[in-house]
C-alpha positions in Angstrom: 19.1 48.6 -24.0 21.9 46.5 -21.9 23.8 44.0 -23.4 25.5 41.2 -21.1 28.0 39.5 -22.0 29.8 37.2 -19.1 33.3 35.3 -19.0 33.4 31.7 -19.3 34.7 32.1 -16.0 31.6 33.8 -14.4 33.5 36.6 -12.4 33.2 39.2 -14.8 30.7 40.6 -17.2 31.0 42.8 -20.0 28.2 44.9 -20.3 27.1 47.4 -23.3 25.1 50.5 -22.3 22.8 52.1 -25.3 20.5 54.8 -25.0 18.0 54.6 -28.2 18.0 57.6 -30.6 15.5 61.0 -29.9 16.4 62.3 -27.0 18.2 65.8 -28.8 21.1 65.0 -26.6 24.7 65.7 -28.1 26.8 64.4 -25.5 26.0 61.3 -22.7 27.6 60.1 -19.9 27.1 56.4 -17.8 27.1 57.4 -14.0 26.7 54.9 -11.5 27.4 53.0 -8.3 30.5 51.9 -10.2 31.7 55.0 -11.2 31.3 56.8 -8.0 28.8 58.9 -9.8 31.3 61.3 -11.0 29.8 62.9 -13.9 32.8 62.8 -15.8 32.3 59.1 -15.6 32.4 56.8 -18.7 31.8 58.9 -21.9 29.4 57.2 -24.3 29.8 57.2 -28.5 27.5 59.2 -30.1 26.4 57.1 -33.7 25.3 57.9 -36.7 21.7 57.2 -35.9 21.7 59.2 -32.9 22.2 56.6 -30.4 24.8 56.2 -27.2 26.7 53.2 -26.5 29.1 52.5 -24.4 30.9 48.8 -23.0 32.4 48.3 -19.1 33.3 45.0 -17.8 31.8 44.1 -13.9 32.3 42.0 -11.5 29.4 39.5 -11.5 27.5 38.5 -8.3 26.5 42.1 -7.8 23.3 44.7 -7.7 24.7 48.2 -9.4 22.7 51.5 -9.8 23.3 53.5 -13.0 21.7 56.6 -14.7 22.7 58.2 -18.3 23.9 61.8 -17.8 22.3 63.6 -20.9 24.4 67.1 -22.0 25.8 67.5 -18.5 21.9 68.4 -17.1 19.2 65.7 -17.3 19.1 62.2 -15.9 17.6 59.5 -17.6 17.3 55.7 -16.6 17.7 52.7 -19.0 13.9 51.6 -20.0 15.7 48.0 -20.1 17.3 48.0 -16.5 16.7 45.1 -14.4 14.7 47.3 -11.9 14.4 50.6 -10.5 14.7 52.1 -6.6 14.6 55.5 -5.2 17.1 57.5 -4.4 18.2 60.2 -2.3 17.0 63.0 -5.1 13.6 62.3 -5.0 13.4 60.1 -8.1 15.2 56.8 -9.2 17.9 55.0 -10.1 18.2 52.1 -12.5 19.6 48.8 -11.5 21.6 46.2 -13.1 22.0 42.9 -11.3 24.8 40.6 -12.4 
């Protein structure tokens, strides 16, 4: 699920990032075009329930690719992303268009 939130002033957007429980995962990570697709990128809160969340702000105007980062080894893509387009790996990316 992806929650926007933008500024009254339009140039930014906070944006929440959370991956639904069931996926036996203990630790997530958000990677993406604006993280440089480190995998040490933005570490996401595990809750209670077993979901992931985790809240960036963005610069609005702009396409960005993302993909969760489940226990350091499988890739996952948001079922609620804006779109999807391959990538260089032979599968895809998610994208998020503010």
């Amino acid at each position: 699920m992806i929650k926007k939130t933008f500024a009254k002033n339009g140039k930014t957007c906070r944006v929440t990032f959370t991956i639904s429980a069931g996926h036996s995962a203990e630790e997530a990570r958000l990677c993406g075009s604006f993280t440089d697709w480190t995998e040490n990128s933005l570490l996401m809160t595990k809750r209670k329930d077993g979901r992931f969340s985790v809240s960036t702000t963005l610069k609005t105007g702009q396409t960005y690719y993302f993909r969760y980062l489940l226990d350091g080894t499988r890739w996952q893509n948001d079922e609620a992303a804006d779109g999807y387009v391959p990538n260089a790996f032979g599968s895809e990316d998610s994208v998020l268009q503010l």
